[in-house]
PDB file of the backbone (N, CA, C, O) and the ligand in Angstrom, with CONECT records:
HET     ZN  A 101       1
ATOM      1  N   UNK A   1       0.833  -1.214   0.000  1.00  0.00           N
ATOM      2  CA  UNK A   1       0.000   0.000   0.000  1.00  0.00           C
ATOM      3  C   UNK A   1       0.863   1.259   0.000  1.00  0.00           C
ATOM      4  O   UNK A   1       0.269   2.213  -0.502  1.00  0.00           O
ATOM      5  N   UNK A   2       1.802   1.462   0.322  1.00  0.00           N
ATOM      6  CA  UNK A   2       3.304   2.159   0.576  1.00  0.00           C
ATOM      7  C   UNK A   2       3.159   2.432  -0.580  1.00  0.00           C
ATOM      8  O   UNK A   2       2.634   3.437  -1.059  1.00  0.00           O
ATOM      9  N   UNK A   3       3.751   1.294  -1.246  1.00  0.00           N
ATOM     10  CA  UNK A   3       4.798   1.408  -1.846  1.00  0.00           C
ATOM     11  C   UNK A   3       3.465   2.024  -3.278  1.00  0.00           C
ATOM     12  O   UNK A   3       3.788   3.057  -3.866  1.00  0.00           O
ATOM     13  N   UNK A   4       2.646   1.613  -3.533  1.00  0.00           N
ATOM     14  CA  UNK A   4       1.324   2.268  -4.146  1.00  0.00           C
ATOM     15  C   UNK A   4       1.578   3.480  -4.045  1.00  0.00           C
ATOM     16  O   UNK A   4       2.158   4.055  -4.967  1.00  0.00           O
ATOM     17  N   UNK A   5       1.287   3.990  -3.163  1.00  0.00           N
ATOM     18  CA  UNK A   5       1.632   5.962  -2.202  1.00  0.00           C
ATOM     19  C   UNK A   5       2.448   6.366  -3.086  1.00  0.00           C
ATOM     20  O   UNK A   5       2.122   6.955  -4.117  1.00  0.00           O
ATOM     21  N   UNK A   6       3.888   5.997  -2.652  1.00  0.00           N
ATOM     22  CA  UNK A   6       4.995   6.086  -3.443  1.00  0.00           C
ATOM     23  C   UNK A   6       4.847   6.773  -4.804  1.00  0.00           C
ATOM     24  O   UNK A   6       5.010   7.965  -5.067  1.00  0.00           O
ATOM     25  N   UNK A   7       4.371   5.376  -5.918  1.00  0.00           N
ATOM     26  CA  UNK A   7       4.414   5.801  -7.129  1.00  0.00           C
ATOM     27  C   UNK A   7       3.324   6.812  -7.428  1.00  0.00           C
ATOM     28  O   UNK A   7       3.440   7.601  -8.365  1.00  0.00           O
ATOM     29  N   UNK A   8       2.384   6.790  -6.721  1.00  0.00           N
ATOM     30  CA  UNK A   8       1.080   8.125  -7.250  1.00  0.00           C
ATOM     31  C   UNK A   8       1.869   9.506  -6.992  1.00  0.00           C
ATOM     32  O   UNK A   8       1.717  10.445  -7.773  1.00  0.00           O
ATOM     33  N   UNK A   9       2.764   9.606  -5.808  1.00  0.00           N
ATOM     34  CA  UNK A   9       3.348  10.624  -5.729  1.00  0.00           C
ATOM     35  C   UNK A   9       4.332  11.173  -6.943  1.00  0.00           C
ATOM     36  O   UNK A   9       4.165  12.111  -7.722  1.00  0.00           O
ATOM     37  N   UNK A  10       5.300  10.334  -6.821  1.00  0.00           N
ATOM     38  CA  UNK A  10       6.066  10.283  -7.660  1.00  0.00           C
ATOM     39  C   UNK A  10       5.623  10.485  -9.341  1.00  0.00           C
ATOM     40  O   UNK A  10       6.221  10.999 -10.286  1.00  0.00           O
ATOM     41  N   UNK A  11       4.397   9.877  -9.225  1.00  0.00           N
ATOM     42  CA  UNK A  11       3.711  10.204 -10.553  1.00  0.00           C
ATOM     43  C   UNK A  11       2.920  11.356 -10.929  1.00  0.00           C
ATOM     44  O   UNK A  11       2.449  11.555 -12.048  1.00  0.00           O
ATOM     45  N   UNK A  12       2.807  12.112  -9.897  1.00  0.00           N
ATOM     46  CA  UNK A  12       2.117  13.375  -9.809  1.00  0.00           C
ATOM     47  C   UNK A  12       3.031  14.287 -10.272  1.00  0.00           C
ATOM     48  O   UNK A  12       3.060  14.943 -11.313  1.00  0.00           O
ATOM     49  N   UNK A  13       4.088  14.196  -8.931  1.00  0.00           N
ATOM     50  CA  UNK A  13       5.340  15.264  -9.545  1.00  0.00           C
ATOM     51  C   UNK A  13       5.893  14.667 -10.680  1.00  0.00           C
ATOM     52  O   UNK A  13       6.810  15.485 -10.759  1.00  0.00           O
ATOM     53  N   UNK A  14       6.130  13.805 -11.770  1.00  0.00           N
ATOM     54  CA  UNK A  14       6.513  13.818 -12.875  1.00  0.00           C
ATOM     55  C   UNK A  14       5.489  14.765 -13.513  1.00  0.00           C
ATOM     56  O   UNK A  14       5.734  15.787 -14.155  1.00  0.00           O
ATOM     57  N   UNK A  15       4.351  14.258 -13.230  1.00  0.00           N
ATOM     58  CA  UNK A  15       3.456  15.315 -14.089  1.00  0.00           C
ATOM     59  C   UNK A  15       2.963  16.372 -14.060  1.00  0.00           C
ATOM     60  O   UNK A  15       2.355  16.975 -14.945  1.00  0.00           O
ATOM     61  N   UNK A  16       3.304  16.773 -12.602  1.00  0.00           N
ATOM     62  CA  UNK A  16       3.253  18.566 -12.619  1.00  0.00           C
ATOM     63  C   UNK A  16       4.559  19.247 -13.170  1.00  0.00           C
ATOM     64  O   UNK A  16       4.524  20.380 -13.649  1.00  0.00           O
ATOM     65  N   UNK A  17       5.528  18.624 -13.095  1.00  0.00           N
ATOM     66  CA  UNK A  17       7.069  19.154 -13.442  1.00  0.00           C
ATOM     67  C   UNK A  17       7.371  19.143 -15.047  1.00  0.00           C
ATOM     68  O   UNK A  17       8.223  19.817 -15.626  1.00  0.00           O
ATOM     69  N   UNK A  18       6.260  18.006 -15.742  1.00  0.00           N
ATOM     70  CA  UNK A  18       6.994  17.925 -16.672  1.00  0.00           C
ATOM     71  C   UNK A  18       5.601  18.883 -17.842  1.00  0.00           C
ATOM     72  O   UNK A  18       5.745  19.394 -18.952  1.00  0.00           O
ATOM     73  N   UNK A  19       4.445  18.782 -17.005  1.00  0.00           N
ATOM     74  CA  UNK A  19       3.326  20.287 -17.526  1.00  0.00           C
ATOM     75  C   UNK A  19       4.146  21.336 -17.199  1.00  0.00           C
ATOM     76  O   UNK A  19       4.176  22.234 -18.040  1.00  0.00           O
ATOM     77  N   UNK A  20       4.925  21.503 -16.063  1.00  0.00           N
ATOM     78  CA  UNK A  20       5.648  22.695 -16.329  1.00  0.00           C
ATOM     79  C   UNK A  20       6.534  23.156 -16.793  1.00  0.00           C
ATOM     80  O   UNK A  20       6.848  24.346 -16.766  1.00  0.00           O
ATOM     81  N   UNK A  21       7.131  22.200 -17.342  1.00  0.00           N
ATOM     82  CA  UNK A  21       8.550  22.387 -18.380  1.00  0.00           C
ATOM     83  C   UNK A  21       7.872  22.934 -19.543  1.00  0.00           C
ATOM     84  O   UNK A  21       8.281  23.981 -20.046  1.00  0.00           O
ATOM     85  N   UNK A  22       6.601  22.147 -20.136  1.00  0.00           N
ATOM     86  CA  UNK A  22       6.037  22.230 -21.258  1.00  0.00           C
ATOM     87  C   UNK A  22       4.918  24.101 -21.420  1.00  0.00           C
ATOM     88  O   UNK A  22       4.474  24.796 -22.334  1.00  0.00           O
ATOM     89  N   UNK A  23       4.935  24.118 -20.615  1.00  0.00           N
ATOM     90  CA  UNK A  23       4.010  25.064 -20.642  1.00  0.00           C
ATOM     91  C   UNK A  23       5.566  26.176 -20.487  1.00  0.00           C
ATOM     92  O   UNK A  23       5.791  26.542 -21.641  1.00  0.00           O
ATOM     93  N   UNK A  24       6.048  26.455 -20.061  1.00  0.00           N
ATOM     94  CA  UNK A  24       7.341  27.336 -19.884  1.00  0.00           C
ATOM     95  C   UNK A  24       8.109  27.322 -21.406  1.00  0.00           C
ATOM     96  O   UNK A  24       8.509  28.228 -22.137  1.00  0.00           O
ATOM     97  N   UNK A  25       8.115  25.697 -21.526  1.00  0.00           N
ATOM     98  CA  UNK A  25       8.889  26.037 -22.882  1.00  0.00           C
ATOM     99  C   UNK A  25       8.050  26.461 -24.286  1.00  0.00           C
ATOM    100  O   UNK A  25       8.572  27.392 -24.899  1.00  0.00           O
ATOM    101  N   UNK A  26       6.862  25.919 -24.852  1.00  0.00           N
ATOM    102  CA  UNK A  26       6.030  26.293 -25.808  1.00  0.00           C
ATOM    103  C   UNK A  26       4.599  27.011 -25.298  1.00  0.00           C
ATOM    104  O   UNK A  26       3.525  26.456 -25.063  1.00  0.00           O
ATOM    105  N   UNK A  27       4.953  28.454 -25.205  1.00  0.00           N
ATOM    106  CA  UNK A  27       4.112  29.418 -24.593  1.00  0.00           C
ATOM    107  C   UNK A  27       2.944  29.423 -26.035  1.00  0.00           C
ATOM    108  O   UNK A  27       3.305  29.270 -27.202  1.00  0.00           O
ATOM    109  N   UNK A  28       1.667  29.615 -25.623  1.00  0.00           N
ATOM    110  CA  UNK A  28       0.615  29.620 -26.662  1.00  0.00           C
ATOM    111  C   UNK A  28       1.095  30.903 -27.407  1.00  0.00           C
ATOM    112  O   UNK A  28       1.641  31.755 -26.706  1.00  0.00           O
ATOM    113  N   UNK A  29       0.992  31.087 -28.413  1.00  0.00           N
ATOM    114  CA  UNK A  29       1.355  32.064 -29.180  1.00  0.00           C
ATOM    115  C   UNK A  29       0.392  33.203 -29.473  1.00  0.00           C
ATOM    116  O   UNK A  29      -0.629  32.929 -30.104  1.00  0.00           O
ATOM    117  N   UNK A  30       0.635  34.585 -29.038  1.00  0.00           N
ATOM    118  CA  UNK A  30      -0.962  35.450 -28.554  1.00  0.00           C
ATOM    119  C   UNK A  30      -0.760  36.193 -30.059  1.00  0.00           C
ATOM    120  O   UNK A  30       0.243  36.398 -30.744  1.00  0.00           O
ATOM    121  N   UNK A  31      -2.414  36.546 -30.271  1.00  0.00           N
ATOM    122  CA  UNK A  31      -2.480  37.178 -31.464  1.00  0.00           C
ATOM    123  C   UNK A  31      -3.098  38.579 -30.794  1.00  0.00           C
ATOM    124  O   UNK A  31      -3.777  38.832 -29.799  1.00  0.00           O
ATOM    125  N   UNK A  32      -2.524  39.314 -31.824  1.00  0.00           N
ATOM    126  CA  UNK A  32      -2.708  40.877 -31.529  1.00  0.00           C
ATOM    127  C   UNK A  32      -3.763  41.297 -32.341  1.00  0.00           C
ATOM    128  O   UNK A  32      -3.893  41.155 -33.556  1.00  0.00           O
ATOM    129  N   UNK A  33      -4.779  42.033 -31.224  1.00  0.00           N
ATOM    130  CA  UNK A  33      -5.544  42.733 -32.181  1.00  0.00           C
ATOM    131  C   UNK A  33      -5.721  43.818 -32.134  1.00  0.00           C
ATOM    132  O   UNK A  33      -6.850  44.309 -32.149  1.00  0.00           O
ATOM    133  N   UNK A  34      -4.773  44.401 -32.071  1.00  0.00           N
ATOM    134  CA  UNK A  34      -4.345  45.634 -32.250  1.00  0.00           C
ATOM    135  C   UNK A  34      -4.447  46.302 -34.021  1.00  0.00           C
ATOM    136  O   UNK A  34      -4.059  47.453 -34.218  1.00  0.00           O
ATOM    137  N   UNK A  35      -4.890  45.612 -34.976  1.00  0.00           N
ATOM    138  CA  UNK A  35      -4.540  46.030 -36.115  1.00  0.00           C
ATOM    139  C   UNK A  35      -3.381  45.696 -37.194  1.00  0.00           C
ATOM    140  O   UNK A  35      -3.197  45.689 -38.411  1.00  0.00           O
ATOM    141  N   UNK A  36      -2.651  45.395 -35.856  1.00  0.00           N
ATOM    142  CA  UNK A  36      -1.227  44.970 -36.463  1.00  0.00           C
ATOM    143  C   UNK A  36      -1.003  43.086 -37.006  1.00  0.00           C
ATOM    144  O   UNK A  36      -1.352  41.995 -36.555  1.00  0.00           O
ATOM    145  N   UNK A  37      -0.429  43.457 -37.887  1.00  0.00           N
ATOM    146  CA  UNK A  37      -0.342  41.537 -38.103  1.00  0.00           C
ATOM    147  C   UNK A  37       1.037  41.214 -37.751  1.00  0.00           C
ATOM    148  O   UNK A  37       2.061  41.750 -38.175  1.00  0.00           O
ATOM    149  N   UNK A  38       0.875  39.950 -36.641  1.00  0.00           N
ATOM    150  CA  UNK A  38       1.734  39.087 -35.958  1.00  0.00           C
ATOM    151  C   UNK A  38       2.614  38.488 -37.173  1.00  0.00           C
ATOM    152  O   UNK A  38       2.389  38.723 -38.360  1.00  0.00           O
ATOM    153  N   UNK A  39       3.337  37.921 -36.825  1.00  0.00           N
ATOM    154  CA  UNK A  39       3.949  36.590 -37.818  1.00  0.00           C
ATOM    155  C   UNK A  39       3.143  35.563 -37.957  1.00  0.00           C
ATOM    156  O   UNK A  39       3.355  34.948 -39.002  1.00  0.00           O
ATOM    157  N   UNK A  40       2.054  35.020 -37.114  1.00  0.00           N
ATOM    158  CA  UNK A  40       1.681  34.060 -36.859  1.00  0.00           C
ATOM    159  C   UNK A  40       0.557  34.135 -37.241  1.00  0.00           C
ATOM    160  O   UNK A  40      -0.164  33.142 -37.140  1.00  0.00           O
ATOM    161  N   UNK A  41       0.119  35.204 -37.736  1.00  0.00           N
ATOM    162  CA  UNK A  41      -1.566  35.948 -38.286  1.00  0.00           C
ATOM    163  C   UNK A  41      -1.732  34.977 -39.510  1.00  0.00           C
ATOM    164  O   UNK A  41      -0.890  34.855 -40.400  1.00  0.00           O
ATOM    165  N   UNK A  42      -3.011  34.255 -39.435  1.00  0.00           N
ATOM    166  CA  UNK A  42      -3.954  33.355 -40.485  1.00  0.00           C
ATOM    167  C   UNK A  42      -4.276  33.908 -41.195  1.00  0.00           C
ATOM    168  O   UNK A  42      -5.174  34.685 -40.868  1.00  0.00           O
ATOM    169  N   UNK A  43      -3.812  33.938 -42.664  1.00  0.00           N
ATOM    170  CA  UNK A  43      -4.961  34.530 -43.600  1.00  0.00           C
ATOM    171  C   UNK A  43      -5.565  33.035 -44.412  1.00  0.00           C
ATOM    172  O   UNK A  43      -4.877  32.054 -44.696  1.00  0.00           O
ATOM    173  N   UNK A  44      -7.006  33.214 -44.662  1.00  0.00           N
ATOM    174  CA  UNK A  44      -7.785  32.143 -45.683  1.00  0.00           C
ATOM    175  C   UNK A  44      -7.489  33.060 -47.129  1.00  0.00           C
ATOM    176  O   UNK A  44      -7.400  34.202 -47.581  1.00  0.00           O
ATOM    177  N   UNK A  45      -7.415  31.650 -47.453  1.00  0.00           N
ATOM    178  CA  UNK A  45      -7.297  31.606 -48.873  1.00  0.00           C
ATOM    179  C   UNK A  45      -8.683  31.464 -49.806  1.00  0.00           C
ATOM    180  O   UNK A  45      -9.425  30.492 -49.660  1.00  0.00           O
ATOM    181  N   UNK A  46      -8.886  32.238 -50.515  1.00  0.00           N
ATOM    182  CA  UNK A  46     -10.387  32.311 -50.465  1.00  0.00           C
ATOM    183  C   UNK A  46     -10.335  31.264 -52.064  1.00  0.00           C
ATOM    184  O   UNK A  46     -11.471  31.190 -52.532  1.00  0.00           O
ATOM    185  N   UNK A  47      -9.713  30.812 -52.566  1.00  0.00           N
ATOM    186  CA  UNK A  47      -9.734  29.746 -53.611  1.00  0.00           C
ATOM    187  C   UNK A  47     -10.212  28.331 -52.918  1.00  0.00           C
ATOM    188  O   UNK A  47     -11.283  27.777 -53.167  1.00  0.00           O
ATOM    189  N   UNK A  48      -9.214  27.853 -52.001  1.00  0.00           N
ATOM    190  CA  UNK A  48      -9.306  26.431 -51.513  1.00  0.00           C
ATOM    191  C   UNK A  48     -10.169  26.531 -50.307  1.00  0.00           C
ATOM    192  O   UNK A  48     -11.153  25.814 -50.127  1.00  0.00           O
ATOM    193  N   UNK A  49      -9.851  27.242 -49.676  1.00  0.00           N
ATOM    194  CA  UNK A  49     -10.286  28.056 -48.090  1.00  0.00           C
ATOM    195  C   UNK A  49      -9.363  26.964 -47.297  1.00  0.00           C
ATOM    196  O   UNK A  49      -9.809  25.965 -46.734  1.00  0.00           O
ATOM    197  N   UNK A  50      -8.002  27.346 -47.364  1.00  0.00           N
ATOM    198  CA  UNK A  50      -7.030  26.890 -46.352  1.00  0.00           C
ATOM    199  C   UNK A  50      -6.784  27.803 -45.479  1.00  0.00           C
ATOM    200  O   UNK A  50      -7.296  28.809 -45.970  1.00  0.00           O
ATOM    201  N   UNK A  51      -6.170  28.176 -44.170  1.00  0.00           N
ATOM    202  CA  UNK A  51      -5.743  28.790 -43.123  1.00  0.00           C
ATOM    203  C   UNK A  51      -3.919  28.715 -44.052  1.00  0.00           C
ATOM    204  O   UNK A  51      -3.281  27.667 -44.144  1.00  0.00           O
ATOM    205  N   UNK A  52      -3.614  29.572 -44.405  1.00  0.00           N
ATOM    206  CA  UNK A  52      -1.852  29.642 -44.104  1.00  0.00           C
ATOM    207  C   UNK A  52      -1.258  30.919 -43.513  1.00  0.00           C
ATOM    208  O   UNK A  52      -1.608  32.094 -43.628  1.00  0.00           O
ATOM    209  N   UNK A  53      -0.294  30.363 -42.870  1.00  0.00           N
ATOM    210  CA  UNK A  53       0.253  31.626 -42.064  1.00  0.00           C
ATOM    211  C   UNK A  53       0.597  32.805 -43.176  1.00  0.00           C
ATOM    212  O   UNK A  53       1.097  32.624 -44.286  1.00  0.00           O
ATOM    213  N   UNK A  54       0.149  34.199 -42.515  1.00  0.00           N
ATOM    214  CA  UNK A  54       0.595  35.499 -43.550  1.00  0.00           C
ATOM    215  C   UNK A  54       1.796  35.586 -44.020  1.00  0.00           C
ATOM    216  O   UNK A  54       1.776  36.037 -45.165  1.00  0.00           O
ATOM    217  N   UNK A  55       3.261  35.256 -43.480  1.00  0.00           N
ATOM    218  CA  UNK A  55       4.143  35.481 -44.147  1.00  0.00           C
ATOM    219  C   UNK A  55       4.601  33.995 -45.475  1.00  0.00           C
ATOM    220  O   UNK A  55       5.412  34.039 -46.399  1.00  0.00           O
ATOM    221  N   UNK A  56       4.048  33.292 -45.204  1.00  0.00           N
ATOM    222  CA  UNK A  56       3.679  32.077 -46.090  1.00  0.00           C
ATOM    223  C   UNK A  56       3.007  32.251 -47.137  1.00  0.00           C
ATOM    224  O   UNK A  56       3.416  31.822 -48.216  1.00  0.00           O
ATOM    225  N   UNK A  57       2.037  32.808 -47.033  1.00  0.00           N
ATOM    226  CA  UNK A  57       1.186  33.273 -48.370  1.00  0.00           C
ATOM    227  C   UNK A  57       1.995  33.931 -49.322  1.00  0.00           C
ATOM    228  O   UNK A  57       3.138  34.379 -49.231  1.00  0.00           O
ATOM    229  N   UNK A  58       0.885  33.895 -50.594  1.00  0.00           N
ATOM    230  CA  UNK A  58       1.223  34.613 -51.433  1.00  0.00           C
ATOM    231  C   UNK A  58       0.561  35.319 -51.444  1.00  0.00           C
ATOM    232  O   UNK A  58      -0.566  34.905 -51.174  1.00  0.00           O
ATOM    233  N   UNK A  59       0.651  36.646 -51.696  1.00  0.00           N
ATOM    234  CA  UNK A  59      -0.614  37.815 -51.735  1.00  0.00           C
ATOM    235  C   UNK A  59      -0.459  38.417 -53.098  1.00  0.00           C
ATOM    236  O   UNK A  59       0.536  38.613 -53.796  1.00  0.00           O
ATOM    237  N   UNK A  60      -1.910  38.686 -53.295  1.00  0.00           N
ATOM    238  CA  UNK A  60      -2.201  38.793 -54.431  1.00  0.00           C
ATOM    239  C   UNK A  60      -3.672  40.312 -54.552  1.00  0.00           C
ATOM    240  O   UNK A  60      -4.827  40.042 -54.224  1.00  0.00           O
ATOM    241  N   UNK A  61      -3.363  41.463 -54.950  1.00  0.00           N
ATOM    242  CA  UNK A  61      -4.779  42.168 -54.770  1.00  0.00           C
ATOM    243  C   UNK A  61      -5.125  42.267 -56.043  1.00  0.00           C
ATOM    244  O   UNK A  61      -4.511  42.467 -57.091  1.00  0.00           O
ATOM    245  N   UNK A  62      -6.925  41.976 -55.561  1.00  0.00           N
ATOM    246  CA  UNK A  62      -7.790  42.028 -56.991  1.00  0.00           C
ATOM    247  C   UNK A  62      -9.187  43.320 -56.229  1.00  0.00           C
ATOM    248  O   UNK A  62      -9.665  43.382 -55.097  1.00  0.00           O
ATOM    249  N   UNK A  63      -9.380  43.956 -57.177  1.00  0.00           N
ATOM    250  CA  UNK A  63     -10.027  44.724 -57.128  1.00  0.00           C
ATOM    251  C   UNK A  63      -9.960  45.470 -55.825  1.00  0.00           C
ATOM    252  O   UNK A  63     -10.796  45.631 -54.936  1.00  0.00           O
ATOM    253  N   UNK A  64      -8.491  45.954 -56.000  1.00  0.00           N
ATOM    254  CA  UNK A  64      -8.276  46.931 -54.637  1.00  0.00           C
ATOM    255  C   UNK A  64      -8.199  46.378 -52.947  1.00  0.00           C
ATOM    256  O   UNK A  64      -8.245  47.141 -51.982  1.00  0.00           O
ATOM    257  N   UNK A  65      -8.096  45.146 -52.886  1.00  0.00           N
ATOM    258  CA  UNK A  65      -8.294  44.340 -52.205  1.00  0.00           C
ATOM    259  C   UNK A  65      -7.204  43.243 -51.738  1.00  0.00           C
ATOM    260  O   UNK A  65      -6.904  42.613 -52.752  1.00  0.00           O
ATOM    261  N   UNK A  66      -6.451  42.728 -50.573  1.00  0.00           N
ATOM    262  CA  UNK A  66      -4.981  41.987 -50.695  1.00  0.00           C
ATOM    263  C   UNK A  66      -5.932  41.098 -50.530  1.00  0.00           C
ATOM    264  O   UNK A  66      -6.918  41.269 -49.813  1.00  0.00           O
ATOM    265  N   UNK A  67      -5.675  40.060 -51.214  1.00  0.00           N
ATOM    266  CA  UNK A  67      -5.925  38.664 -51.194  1.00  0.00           C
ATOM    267  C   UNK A  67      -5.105  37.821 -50.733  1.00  0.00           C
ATOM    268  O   UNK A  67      -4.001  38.358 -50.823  1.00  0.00           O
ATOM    269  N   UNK A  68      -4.926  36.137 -49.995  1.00  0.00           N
ATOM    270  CA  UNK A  68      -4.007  35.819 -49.974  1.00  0.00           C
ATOM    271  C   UNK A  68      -3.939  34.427 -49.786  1.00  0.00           C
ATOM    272  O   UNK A  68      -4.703  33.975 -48.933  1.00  0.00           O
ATOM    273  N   UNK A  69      -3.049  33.475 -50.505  1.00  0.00           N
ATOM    274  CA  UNK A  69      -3.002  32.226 -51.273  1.00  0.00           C
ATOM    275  C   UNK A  69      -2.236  31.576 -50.642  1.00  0.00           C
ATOM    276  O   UNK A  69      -1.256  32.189 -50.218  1.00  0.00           O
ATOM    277  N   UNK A  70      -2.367  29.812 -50.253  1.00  0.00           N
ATOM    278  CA  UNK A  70      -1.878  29.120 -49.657  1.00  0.00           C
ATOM    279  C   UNK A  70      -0.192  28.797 -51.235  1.00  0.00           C
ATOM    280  O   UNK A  70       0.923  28.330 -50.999  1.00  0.00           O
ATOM    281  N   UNK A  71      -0.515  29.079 -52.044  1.00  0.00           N
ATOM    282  CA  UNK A  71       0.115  28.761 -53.350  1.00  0.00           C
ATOM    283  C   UNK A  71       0.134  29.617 -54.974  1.00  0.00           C
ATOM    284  O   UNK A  71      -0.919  30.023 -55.467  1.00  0.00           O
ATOM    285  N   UNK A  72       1.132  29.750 -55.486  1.00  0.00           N
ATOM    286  CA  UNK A  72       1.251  30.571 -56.509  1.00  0.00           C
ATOM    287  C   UNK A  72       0.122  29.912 -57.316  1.00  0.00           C
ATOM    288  O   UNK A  72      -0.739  30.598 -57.867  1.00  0.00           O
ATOM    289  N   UNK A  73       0.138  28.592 -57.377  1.00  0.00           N
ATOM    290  CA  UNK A  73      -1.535  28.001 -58.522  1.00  0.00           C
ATOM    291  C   UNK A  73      -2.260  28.115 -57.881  1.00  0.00           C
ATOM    292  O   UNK A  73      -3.231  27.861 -58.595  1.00  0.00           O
ATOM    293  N   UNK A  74      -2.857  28.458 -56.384  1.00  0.00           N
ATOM    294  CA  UNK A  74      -4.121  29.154 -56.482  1.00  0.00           C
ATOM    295  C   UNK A  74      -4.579  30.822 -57.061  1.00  0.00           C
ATOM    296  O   UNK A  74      -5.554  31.248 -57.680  1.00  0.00           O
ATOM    297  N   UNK A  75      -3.380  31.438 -56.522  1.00  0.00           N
ATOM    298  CA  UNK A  75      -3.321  32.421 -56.767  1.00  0.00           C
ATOM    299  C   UNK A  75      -3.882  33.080 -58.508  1.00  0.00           C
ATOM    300  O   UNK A  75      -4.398  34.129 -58.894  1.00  0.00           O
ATOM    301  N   UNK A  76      -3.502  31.998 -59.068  1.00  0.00           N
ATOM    302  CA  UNK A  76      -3.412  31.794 -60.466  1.00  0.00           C
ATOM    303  C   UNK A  76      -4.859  31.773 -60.857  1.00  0.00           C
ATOM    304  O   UNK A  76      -5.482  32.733 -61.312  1.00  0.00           O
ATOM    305  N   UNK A  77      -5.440  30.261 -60.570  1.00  0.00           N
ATOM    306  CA  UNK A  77      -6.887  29.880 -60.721  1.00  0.00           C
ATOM    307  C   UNK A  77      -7.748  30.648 -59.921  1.00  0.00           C
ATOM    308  O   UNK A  77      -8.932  30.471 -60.208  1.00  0.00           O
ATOM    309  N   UNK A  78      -7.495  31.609 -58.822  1.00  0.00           N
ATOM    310  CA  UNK A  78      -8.490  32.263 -58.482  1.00  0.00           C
ATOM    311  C   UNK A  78      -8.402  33.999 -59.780  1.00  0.00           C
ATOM    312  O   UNK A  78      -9.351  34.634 -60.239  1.00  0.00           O
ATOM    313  N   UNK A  79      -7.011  34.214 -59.963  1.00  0.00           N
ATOM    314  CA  UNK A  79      -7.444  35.473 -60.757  1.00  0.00           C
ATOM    315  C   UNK A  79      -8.393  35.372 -62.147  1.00  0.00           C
ATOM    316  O   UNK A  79      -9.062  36.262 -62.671  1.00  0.00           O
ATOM    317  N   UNK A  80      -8.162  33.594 -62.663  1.00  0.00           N
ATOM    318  CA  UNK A  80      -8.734  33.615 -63.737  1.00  0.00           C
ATOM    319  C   UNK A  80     -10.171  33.358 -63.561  1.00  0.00           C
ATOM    320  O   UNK A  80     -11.017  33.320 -64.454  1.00  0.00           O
ATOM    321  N   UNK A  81     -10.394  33.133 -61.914  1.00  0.00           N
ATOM    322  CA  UNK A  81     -12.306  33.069 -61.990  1.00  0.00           C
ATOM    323  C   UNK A  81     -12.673  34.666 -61.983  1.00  0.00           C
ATOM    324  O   UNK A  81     -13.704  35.192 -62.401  1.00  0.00           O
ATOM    325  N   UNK A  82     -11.409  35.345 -61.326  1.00  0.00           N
ATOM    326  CA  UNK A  82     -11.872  36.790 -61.518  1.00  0.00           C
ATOM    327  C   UNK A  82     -12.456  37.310 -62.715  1.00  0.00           C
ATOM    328  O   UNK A  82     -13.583  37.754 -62.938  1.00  0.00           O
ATOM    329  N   UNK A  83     -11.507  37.169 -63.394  1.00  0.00           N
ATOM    330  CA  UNK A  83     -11.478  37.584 -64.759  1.00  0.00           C
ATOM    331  C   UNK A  83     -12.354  37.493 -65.339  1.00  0.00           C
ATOM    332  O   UNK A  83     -12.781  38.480 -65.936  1.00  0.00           O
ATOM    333  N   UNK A  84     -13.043  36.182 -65.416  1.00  0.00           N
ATOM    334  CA  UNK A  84     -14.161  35.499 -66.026  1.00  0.00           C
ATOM    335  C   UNK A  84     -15.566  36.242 -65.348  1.00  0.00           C
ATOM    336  O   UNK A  84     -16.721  36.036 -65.721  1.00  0.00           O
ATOM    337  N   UNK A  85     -15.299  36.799 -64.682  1.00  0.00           N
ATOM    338  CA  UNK A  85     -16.426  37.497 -64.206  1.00  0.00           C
ATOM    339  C   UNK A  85     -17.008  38.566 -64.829  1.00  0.00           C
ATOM    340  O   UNK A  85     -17.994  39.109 -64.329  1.00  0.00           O
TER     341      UNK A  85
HETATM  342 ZN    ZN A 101      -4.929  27.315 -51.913  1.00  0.00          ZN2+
END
């Protein structure tokens, strides 16, 4: 029954110590909404509708407007649905 004790303890503090390594070392990454775009700021891609990070994209403005593309061939196939409009 001890020796039971023992390991729950022992197993606790592994797992508060090692949530706290983890949480210390990969902090959630805060988005600003301030106006300003983070590094880490999502833009959709309004062709596929993927999430890629803003400096990842390709941006592209159509009708006065930044658009912005998980990929140079979306970028592509969405100007030519423009067009076609
Ligand atoms: Zn895409």
């Amino acid at each position: 029954m001890i020796k039971l004790l023992t390991f729950a303890v022992i197993g606790a503090y592994l797992y508060f110590s090692l949530k706290k390594y983890f949480s210390k070392k990969s902090p959630k990454p805060e988005f600003s909404h301030s106006g300003e775009f983070t590094e880490d700021e999502l833009v959709e891609d309004p062709f596929c509708h993927t999430f890629v990070a803003e400096h990842n994209a390709v941006s592209k403005i159509f009708h006065g407007k930044k658009e912005f593309f998980c990929s140079q061939e979306c970028a592509s196939k969405y100007q030519l649905i423009q067009e076609s409009n």
